[in-house]
N, CA, C and O atoms as a GROMACS GRO file, in nm:
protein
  536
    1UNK      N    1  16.980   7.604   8.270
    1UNK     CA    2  17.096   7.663   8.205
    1UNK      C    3  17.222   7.610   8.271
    1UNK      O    4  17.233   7.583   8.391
    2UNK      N    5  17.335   7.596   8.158
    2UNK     CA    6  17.420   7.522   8.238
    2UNK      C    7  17.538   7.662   8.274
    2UNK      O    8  17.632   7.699   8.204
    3UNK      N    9  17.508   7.700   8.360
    3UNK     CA   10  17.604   7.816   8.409
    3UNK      C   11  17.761   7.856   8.370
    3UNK      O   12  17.810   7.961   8.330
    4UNK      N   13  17.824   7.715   8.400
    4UNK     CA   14  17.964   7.700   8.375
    4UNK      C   15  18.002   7.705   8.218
    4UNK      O   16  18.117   7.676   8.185
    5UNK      N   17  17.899   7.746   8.111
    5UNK     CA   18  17.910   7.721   7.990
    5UNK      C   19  17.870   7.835   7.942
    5UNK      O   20  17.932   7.894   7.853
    6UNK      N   21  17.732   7.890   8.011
    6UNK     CA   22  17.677   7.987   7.967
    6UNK      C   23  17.547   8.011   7.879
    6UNK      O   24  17.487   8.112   7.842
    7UNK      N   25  17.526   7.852   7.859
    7UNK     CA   26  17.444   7.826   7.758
    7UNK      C   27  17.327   7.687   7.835
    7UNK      O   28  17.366   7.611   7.924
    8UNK      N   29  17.206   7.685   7.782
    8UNK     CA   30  17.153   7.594   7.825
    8UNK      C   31  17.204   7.421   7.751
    8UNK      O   32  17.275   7.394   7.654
    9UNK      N   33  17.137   7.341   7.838
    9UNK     CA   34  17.197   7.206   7.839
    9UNK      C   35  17.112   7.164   7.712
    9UNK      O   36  17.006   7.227   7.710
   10UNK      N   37  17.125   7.073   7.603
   10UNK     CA   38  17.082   6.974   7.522
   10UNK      C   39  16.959   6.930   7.580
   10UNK      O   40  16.967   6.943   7.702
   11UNK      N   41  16.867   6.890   7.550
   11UNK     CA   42  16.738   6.855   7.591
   11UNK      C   43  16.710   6.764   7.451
   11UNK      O   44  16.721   6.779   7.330
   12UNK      N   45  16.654   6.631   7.576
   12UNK     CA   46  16.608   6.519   7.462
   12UNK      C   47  16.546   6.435   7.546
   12UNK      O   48  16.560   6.419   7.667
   13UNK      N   49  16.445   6.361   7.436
   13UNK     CA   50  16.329   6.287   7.495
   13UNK      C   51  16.401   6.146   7.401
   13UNK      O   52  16.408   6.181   7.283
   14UNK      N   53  16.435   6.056   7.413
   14UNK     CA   54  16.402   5.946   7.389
   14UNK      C   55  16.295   5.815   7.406
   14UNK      O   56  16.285   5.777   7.523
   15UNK      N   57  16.215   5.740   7.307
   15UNK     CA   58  16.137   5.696   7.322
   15UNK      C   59  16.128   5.573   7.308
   15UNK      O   60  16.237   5.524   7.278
   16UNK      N   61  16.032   5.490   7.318
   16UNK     CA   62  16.018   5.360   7.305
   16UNK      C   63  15.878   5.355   7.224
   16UNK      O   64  15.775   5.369   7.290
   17UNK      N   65  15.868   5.329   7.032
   17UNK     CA   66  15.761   5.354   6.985
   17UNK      C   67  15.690   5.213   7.035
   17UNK      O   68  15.753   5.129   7.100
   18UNK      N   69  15.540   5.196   6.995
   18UNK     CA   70  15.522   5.063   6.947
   18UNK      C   71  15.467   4.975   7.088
   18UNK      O   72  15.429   5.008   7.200
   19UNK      N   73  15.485   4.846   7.015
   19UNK     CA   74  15.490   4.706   7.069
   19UNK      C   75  15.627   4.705   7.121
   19UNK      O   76  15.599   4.683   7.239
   20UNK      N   77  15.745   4.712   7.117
   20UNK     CA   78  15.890   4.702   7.109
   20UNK      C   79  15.869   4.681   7.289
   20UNK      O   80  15.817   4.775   7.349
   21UNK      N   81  15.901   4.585   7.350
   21UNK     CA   82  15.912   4.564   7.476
   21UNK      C   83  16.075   4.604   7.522
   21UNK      O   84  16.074   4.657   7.633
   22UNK      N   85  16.206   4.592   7.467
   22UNK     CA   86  16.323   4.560   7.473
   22UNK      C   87  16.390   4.702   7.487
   22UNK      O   88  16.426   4.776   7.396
   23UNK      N   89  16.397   4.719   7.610
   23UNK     CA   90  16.451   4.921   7.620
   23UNK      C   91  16.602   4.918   7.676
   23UNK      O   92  16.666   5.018   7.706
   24UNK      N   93  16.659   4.747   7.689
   24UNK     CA   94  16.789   4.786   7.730
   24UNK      C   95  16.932   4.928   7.675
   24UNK      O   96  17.015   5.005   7.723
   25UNK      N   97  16.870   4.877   7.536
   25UNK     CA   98  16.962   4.942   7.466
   25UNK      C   99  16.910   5.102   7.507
   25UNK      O  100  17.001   5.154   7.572
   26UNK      N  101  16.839   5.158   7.496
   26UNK     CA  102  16.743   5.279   7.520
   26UNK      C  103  16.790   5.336   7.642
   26UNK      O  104  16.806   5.458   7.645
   27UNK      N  105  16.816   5.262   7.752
   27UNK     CA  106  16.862   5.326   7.850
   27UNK      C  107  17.004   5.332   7.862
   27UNK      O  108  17.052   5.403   7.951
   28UNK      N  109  17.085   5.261   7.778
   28UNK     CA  110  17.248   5.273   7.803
   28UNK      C  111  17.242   5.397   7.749
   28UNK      O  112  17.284   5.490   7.819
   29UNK      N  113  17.187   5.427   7.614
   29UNK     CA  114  17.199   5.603   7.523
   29UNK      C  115  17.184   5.655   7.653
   29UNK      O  116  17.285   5.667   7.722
   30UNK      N  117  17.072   5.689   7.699
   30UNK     CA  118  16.986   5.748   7.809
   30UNK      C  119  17.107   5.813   7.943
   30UNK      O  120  17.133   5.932   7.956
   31UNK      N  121  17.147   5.736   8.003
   31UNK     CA  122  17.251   5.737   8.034
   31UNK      C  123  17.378   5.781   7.998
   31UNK      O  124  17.437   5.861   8.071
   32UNK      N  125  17.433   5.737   7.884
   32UNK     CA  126  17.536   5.797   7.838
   32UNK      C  127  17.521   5.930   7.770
   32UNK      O  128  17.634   5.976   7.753
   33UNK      N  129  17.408   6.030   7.714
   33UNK     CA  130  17.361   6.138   7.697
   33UNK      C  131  17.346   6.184   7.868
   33UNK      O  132  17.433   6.270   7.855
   34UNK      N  133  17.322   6.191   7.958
   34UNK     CA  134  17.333   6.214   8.056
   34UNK      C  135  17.465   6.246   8.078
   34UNK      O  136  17.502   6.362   8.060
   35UNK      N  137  17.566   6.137   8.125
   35UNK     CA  138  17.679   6.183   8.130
   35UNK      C  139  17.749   6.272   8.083
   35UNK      O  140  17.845   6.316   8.146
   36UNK      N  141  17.710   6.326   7.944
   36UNK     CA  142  17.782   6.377   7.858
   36UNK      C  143  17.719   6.523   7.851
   36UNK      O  144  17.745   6.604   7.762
   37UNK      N  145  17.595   6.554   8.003
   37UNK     CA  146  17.573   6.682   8.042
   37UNK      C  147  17.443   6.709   7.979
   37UNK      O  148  17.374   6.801   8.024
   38UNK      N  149  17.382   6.607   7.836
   38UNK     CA  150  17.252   6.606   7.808
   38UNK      C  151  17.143   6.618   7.906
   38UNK      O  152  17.153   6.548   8.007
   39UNK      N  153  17.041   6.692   7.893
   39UNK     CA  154  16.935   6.644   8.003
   39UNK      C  155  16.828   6.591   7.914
   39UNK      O  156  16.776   6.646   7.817
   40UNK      N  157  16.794   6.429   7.984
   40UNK     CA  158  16.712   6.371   7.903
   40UNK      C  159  16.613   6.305   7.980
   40UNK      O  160  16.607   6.262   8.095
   41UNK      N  161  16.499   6.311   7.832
   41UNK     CA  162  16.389   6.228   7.925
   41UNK      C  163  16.354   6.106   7.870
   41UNK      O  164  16.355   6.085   7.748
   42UNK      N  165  16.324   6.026   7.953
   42UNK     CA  166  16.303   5.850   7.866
   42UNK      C  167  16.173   5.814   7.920
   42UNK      O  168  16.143   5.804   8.040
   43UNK      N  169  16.087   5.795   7.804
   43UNK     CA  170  15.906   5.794   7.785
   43UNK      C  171  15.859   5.700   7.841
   43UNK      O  172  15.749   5.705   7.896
   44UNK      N  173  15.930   5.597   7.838
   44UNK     CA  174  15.907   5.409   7.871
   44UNK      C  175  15.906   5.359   7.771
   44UNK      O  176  15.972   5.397   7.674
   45UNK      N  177  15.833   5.265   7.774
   45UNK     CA  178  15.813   5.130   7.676
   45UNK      C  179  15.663   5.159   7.606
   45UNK      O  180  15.584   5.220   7.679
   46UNK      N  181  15.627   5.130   7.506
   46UNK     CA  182  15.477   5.135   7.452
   46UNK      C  183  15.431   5.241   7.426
   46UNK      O  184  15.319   5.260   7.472
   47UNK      N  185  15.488   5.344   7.350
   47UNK     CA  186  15.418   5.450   7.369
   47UNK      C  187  15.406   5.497   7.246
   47UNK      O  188  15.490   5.452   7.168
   48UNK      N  189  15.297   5.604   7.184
   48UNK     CA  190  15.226   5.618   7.059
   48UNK      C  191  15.349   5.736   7.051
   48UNK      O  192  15.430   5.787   7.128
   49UNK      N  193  15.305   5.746   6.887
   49UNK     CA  194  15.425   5.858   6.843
   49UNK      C  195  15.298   6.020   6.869
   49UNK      O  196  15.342   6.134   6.866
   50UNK      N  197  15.176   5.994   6.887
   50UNK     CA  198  15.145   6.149   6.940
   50UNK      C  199  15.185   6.146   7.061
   50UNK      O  200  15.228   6.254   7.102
   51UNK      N  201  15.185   6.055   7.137
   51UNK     CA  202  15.241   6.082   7.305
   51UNK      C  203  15.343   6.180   7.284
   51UNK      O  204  15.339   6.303   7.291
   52UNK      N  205  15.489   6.052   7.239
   52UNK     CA  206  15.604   6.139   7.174
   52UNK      C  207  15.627   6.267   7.136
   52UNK      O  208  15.707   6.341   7.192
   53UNK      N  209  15.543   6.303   7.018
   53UNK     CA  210  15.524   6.434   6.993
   53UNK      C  211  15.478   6.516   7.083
   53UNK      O  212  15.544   6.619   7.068
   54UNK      N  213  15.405   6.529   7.166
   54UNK     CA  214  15.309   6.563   7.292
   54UNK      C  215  15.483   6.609   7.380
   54UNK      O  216  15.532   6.722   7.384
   55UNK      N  217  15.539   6.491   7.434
   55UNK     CA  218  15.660   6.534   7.492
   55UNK      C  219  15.734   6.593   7.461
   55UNK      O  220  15.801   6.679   7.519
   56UNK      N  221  15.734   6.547   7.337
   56UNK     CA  222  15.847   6.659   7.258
   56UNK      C  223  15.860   6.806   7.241
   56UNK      O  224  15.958   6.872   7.206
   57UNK      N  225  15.727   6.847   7.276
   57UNK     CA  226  15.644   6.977   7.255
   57UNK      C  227  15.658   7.044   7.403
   57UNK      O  228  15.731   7.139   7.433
   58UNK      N  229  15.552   6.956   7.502
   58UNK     CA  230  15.624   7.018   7.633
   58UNK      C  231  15.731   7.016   7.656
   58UNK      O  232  15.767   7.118   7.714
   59UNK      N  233  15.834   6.920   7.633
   59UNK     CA  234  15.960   6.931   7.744
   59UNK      C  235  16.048   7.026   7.598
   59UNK      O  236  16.163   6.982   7.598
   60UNK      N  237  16.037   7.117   7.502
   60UNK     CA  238  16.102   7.182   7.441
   60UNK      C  239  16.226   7.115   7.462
   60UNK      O  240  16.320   7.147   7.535
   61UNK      N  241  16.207   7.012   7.382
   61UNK     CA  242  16.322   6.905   7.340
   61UNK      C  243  16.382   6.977   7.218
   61UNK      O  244  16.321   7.054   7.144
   62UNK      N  245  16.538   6.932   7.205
   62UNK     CA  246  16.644   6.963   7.102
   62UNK      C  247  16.666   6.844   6.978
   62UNK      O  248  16.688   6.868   6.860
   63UNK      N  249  16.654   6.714   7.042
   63UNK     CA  250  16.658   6.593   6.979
   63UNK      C  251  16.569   6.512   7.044
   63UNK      O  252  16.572   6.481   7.164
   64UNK      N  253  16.461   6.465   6.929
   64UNK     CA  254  16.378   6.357   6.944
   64UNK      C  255  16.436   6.200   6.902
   64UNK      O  256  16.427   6.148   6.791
   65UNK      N  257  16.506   6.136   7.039
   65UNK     CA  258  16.556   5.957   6.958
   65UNK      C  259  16.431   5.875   6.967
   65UNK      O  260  16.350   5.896   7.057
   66UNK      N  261  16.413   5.784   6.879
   66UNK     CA  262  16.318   5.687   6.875
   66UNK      C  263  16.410   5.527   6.894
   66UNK      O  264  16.463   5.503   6.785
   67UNK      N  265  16.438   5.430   6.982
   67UNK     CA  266  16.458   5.303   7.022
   67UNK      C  267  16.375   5.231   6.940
   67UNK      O  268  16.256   5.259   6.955
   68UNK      N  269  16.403   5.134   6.844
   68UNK     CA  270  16.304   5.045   6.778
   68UNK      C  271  16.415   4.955   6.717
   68UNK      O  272  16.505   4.975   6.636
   69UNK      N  273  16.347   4.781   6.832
   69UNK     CA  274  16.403   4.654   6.790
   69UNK      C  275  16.272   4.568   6.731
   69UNK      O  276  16.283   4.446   6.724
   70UNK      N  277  16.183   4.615   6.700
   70UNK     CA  278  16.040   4.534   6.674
   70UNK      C  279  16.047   4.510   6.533
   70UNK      O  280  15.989   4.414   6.484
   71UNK      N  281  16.130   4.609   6.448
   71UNK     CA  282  16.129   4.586   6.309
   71UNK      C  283  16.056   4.663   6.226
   71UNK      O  284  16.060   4.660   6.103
   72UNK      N  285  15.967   4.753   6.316
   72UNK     CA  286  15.871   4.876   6.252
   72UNK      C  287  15.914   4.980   6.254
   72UNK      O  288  15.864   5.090   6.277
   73UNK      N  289  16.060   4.934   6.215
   73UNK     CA  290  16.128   5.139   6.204
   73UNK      C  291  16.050   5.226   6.094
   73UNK      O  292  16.004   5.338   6.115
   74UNK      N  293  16.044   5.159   5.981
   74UNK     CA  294  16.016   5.231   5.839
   74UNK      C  295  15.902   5.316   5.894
   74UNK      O  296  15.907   5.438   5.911
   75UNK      N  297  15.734   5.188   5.938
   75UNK     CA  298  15.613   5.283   5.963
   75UNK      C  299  15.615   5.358   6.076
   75UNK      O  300  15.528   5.445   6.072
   76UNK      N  301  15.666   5.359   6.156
   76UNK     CA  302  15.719   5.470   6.259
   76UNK      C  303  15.774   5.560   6.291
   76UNK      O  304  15.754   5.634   6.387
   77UNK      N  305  15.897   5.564   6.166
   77UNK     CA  306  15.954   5.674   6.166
   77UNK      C  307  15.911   5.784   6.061
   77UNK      O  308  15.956   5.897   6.039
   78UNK      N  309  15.778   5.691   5.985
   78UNK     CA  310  15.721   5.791   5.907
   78UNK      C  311  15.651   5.880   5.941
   78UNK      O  312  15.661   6.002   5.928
   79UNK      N  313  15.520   5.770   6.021
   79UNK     CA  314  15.457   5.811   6.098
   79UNK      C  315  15.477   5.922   6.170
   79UNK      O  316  15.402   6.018   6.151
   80UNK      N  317  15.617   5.932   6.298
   80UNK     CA  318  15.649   6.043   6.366
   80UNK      C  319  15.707   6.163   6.256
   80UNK      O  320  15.708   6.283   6.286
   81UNK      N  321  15.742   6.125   6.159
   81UNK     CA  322  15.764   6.281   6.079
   81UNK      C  323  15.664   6.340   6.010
   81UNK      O  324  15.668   6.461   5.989
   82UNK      N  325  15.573   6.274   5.970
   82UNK     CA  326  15.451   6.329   5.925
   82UNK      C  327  15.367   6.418   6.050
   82UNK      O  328  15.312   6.528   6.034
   83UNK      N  329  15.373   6.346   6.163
   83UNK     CA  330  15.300   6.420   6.274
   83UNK      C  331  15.387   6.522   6.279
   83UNK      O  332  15.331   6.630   6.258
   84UNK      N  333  15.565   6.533   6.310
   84UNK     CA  334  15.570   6.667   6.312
   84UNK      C  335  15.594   6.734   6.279
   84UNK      O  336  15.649   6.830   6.334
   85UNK      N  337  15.547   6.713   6.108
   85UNK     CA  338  15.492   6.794   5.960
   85UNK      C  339  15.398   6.884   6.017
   85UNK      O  340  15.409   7.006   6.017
   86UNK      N  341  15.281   6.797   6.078
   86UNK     CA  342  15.144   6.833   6.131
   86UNK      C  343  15.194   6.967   6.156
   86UNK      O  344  15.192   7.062   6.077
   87UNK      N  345  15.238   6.965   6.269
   87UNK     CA  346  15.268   7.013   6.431
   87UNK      C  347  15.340   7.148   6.373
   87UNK      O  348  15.339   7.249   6.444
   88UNK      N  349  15.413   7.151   6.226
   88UNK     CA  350  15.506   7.272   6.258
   88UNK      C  351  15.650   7.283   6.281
   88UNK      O  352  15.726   7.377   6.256
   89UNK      N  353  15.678   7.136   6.347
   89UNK     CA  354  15.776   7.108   6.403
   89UNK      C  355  15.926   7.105   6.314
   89UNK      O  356  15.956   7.008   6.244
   90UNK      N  357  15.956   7.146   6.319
   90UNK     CA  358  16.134   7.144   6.152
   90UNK      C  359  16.255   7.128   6.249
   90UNK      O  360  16.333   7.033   6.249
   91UNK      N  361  16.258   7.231   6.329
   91UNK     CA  362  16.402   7.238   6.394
   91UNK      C  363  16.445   7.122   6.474
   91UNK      O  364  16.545   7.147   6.541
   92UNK      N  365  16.400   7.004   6.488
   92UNK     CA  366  16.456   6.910   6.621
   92UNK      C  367  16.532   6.842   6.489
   92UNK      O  368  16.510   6.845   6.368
   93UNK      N  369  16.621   6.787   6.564
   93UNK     CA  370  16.749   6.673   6.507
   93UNK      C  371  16.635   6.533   6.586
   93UNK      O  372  16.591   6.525   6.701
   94UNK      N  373  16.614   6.429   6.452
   94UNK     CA  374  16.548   6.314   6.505
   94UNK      C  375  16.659   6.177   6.449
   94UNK      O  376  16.719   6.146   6.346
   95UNK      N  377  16.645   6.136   6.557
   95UNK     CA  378  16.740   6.008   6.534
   95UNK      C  379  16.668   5.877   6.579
   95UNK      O  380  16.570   5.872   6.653
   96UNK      N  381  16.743   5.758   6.515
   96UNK     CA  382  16.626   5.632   6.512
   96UNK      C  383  16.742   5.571   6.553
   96UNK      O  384  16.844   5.622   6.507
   97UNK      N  385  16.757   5.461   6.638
   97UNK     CA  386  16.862   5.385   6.672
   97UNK      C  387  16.785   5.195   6.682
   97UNK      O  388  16.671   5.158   6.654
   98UNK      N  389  16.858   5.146   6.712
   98UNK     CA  390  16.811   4.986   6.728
   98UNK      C  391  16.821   4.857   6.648
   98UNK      O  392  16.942   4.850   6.626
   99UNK      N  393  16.777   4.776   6.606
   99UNK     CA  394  16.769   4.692   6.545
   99UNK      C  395  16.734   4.764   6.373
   99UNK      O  396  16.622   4.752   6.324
  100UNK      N  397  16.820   4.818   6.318
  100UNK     CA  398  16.820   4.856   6.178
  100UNK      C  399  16.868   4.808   6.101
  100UNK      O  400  16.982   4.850   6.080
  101UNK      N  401  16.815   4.684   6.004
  101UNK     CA  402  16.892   4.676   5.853
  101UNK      C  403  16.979   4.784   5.792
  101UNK      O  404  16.970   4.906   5.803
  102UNK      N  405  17.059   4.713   5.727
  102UNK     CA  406  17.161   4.861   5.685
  102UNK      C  407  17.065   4.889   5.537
  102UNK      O  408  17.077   4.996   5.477
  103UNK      N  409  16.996   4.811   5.500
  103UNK     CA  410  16.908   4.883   5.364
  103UNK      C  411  16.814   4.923   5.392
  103UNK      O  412  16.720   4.915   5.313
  104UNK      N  413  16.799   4.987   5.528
  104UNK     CA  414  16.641   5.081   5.558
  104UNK      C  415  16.727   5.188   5.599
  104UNK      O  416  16.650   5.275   5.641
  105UNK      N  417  16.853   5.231   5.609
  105UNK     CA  418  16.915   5.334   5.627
  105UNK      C  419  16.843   5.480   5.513
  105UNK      O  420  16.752   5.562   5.530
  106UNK      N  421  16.901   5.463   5.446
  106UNK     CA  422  16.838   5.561   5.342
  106UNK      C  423  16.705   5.601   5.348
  106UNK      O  424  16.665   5.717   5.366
  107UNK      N  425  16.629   5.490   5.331
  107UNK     CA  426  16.479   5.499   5.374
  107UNK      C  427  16.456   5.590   5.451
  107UNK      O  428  16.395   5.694   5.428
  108UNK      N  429  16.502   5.558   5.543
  108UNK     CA  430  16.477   5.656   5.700
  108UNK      C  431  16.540   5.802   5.688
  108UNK      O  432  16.482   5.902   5.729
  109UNK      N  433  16.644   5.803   5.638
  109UNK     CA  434  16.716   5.937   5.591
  109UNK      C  435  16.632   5.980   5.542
  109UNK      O  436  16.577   6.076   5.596
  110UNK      N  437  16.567   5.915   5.382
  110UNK     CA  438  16.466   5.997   5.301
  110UNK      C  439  16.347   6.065   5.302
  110UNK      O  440  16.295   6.147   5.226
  111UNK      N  441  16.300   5.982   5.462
  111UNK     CA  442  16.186   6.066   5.544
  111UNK      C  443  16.191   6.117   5.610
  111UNK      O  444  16.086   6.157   5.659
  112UNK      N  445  16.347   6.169   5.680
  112UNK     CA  446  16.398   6.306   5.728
  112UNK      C  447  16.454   6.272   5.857
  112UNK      O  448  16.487   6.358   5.939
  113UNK      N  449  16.469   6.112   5.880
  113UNK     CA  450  16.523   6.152   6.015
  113UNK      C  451  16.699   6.176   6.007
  113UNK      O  452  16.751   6.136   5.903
  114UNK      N  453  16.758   6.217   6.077
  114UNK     CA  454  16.872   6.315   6.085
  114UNK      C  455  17.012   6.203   6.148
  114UNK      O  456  17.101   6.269   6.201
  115UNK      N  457  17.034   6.076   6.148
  115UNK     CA  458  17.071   5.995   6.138
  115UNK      C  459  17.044   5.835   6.239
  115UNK      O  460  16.994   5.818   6.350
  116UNK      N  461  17.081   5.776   6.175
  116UNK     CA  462  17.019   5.628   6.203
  116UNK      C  463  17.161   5.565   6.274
  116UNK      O  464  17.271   5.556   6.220
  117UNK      N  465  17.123   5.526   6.412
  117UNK     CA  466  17.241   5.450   6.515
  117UNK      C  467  17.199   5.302   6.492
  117UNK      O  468  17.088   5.287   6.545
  118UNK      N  469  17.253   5.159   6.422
  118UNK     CA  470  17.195   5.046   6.411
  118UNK      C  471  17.279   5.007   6.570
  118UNK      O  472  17.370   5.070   6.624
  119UNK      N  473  17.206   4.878   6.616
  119UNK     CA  474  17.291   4.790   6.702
  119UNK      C  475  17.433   4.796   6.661
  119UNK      O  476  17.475   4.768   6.549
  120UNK      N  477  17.489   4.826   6.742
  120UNK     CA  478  17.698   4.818   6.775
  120UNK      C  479  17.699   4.946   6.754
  120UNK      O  480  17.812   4.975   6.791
  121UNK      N  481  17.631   5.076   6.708
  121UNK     CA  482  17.718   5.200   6.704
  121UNK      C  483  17.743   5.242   6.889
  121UNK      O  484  17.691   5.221   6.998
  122UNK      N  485  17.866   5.320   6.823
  122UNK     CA  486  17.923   5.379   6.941
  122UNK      C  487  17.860   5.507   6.995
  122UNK      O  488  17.817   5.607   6.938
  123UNK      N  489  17.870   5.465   7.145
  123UNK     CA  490  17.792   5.595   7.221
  123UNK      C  491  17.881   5.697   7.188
  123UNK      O  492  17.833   5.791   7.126
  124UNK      N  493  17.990   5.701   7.214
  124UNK     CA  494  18.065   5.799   7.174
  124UNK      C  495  18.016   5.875   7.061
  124UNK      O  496  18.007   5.998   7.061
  125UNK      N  497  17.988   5.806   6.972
  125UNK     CA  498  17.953   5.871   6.797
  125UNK      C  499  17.799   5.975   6.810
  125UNK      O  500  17.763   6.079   6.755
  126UNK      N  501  17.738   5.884   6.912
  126UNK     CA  502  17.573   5.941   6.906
  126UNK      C  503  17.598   6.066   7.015
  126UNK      O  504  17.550   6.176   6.988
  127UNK      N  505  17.638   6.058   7.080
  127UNK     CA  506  17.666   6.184   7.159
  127UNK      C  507  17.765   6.293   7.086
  127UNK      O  508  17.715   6.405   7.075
  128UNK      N  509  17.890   6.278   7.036
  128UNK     CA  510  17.958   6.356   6.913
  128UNK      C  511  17.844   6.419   6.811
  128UNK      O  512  17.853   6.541   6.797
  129UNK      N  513  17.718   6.341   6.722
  129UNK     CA  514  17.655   6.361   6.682
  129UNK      C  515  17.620   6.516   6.707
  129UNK      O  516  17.658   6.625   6.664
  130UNK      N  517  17.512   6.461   6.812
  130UNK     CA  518  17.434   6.587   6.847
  130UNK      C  519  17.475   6.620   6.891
  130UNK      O  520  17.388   6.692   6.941
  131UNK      N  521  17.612   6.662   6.967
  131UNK     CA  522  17.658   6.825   6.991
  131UNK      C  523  17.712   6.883   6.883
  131UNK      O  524  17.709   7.006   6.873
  132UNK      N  525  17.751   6.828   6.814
  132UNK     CA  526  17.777   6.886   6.661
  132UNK      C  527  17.681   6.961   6.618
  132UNK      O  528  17.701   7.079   6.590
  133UNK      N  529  17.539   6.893   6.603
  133UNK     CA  530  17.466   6.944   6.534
  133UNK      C  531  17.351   7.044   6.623
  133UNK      O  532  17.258   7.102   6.568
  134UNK      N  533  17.372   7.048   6.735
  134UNK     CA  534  17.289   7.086   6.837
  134UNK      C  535  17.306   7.218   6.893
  134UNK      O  536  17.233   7.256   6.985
   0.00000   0.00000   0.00000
């Protein structure tokens, strides 16, 4: 709990789905959600979207981000919303950031994730984001 506020801190897991070796970008968010008083956790590199979900579940995360430069946003980000269809899961804000065509935007909207950061958005914006909505 963050005392000086009164309220507990933002909680978020960001991930690295996939094959996707390339987490630079993943850790600048990571970091800059940090700064901005987020407490976050970063999964690594290679990791399945039940892992993900799995974390997402223990660490009673607020926002689930998914990092993806491999080009498998579409089956991945389906993938992870269907699992946490499974699961029950409704209330988390999920966001997809990385290497995104701007015509898989919608796509990704349409399978529920809660907005899409391509390469060049501003940290500023992704952190504004979710305290807005958080």
């Amino acid at each position: 709990m963050n005392k000086s506020l009164g309220k507990k801190r933002i909680r978020v897991v960001i991930a690295k789905p996939g094959l996707d070796g390339h987490d630079t970008g993943a850790k600048v968010v990571v970091h800059a959600l940090k700064d901005a008083g987020m407490e976050v956790i970063y999964t690594g590199l290679h990791r399945t979207i039940d892992e993900i979900v799995k974390t997402a579940l223990e660490e009673d995360v607020d926002v689930i981000g998914l990092s993806i430069y491999s080009g498998a946003h579409v089956p991945l980000s389906k993938k992870l919303m269907g699992r946490l269809k499974e699961e029950g899961i409704t209330d988390k804000l999920v966001l997809v950031g990385g290497n995104i065509p701007q015509r898989d935007i919608k796509t990704l909207k349409d399978l529920g994730i809660s907005c899409v950061f391509p390469v060049g958005a501003r940290l500023d914006e992704i952190v504004k984001f979710i305290k807005e909505r958080v």
